[in-house]
C-alpha positions as CSV (number, residue, x, y, z in Angstrom):
1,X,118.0,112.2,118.5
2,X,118.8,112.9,115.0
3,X,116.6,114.2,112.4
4,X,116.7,110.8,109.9
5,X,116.1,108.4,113.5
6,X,113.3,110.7,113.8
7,X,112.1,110.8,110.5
8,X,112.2,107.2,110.5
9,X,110.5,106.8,113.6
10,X,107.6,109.0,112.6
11,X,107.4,107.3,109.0
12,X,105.6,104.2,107.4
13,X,105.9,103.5,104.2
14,X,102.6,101.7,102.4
15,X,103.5,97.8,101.8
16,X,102.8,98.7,97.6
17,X,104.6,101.5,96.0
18,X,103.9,101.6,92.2
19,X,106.3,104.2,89.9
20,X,104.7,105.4,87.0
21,X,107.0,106.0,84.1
22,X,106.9,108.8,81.8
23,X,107.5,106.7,78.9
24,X,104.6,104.7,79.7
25,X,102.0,107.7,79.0
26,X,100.6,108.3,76.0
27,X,101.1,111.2,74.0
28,X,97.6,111.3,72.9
29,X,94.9,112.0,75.5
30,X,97.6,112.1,78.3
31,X,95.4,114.2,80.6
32,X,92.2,111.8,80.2
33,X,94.8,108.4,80.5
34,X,96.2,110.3,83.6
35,X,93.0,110.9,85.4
36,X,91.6,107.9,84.6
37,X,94.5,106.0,85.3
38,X,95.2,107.3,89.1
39,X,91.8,107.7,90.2
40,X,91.6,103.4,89.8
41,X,94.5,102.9,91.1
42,X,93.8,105.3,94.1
43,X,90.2,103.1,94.2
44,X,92.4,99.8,93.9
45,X,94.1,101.3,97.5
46,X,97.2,102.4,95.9
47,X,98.1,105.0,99.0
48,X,101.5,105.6,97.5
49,X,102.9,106.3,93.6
50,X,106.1,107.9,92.2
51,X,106.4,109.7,89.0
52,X,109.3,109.2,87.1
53,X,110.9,111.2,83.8
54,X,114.2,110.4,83.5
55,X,114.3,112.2,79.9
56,X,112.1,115.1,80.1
57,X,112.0,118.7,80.2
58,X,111.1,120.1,83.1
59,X,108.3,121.9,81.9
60,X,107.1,118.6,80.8
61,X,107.6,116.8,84.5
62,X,106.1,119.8,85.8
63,X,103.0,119.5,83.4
64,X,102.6,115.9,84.5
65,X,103.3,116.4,88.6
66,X,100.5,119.2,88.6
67,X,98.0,117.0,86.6
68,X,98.7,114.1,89.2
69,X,99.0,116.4,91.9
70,X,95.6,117.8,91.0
71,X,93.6,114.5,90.0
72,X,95.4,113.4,93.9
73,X,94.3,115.8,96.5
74,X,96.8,116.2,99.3
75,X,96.3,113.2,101.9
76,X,94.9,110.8,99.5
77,X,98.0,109.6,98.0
78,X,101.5,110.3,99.0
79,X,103.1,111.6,95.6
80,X,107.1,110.6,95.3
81,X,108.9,112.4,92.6
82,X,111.9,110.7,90.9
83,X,115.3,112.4,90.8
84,X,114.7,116.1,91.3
85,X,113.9,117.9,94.6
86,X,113.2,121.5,93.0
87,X,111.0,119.6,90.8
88,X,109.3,118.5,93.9
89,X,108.8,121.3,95.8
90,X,107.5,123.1,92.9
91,X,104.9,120.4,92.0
92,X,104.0,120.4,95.8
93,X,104.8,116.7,96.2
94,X,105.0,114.8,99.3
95,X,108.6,113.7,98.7
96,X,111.2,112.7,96.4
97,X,113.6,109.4,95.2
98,X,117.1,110.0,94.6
99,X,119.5,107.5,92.8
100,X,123.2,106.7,93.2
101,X,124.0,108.9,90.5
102,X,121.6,112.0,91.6
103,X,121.7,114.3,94.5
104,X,123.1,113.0,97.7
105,X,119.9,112.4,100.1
106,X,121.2,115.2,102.3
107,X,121.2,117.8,99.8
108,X,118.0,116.5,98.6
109,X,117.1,116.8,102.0
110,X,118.2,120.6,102.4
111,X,116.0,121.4,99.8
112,X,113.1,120.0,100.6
113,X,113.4,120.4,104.2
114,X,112.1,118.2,107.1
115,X,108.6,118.2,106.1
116,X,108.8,115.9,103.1
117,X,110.1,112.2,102.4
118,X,113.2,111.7,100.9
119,X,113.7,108.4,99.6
120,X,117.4,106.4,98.1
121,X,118.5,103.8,95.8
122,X,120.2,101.4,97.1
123,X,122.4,98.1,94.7
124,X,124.7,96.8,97.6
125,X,125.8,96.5,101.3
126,X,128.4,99.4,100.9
127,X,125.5,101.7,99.5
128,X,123.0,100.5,101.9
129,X,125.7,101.3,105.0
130,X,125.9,104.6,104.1
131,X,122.3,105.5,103.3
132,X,121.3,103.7,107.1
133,X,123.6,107.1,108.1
134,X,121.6,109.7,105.8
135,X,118.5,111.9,106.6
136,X,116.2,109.6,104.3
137,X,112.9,108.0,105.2
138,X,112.9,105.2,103.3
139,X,115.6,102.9,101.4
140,X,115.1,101.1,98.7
141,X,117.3,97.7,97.8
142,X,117.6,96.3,93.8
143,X,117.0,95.0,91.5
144,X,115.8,91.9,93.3
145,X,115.0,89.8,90.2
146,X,115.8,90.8,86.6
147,X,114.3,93.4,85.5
148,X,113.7,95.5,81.6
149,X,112.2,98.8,83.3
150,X,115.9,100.0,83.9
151,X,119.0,99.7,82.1
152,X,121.4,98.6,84.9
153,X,124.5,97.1,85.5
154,X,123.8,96.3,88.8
155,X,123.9,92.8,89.8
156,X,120.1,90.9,90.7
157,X,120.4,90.4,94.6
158,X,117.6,87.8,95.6
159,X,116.1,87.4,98.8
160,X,119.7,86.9,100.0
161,X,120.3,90.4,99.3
162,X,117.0,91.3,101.1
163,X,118.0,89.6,103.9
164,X,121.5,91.1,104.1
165,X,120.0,94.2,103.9
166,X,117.5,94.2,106.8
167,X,120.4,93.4,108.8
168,X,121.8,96.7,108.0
169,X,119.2,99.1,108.7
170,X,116.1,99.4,110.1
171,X,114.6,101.9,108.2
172,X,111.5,100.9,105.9
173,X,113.1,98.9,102.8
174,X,111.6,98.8,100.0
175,X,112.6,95.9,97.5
176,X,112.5,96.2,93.9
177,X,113.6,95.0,90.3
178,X,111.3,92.4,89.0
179,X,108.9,92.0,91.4
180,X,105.7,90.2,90.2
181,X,101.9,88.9,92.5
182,X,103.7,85.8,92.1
183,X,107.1,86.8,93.9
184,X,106.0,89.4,96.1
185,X,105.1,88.0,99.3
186,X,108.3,86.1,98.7
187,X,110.4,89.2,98.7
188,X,107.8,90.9,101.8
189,X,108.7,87.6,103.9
190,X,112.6,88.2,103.2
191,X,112.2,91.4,105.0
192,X,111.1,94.3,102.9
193,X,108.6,96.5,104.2
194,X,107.3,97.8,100.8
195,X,107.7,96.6,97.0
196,X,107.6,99.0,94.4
197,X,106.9,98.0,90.8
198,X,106.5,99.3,87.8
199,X,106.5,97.5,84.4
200,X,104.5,94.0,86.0
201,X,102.2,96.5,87.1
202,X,101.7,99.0,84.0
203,X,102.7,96.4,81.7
204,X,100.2,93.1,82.5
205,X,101.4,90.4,80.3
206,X,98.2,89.3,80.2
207,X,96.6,93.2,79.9
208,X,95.1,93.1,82.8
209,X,93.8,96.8,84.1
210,X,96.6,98.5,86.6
211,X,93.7,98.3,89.0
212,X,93.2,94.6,89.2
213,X,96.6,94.1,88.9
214,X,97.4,96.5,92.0
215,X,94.3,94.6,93.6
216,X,95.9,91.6,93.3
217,X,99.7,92.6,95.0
218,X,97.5,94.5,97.7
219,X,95.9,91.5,98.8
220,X,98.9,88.8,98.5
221,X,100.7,91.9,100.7
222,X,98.1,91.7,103.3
């Protein structure tokens, strides 16, 4: 058997997976905003959260991972680090996501080794192929709607695209790109395993806590 069927096998992703943005800290207060801020969601049921910097230092990301890796004990909360694998291991993170444009999964893999997750973009069939054959844990699949927390050229994929992609993989998908308490069993029905979210979650139109927001997607993914 080999070591992604394995993985895969032994892995199960939570059905909500919110990424925190850098940009969506404060520069002020970070440390109180950050405590606060995780301990509700981790109170909500939040059993998964990635951090994501794509602009920062590393010093910076690294100042951040420790505080969240601090104010989340090990086995509370599975911590997913965006983009770099060194990063990762450094920060003592569960795992980390790598994009189309980053390290291949398998080199993010040899550096983390086989004791972490190691998560993929995904924007099409031909991407999503080729990922099924990598040692990743999870794949994610997007943007499903339209989205403004990325800049991307990528084309929105719908539930068709969900579809298209359960049927190439079996791994735990995870959908994302828009995703909102009003579309999100939707997408879970299509055949994702997971949704992850970011802006509908940190960003309630209506400015509604991250808590009762995560509350809510929790309970329509029940």
């Amino acid at each position: 058997m080999g070591y992604s069927q394995y993985c895969y096998m032994a892995y199960a992703i939570a059905s909500f997976y919110p990424v925190l943005d850098a940009s969506l800290l404060p520069r002020d207060n970070r440390i109180i905003f950050i405590k606060r801020l995780v301990g509700e969601l981790l109170d909500s049921g939040v059993t998964h959260l990635q951090y994501r910097n794509k602009i920062g230092s590393d010093r910076k990301v690294l100042e951040d991972a420790a505080l969240l890796r601090a104010s989340l004990p090990v086995g509370q909360c599975v911590l997913i680090l965006n983009d770099r694998p060194d990063l990762a291991m450094l920060s003592g993170f569960d795992g980390v996501h790598v994009g189309q444009e980053d390290l291949s999964p398998a080199a993010a893999r040899a550096i983390v080794g086989e004791g972490r997750i190691v998560g993929v973009s995904t924007h099409n069939g031909s991407q999503l192929r080729i990922a099924a054959e990598a040692p990743v844990d999870y794949i994610a699949i997007g943007p499903i709607f339209p989205t403004f927390s990325k800049q991307t050229l990528d084309p929105v994929l719908g539930m068709e695209g969900i579809r298209l992609a359960r049927t190439l993989t079996s791994r735990p998908l995870v959908a994302i790109g828009g995703i909102t308490r009003e579309n999100c069993k939707q997408v879970k029905d299509a055949g994702a395993d997971s949704v992850a979210v970011i802006s509908s979650l940190f960003q309630s139109p209506s400015g509604e806590s991250p808590a009762k927001v995560a509350r809510d997607f929790l309970a329509r993914l029940r």
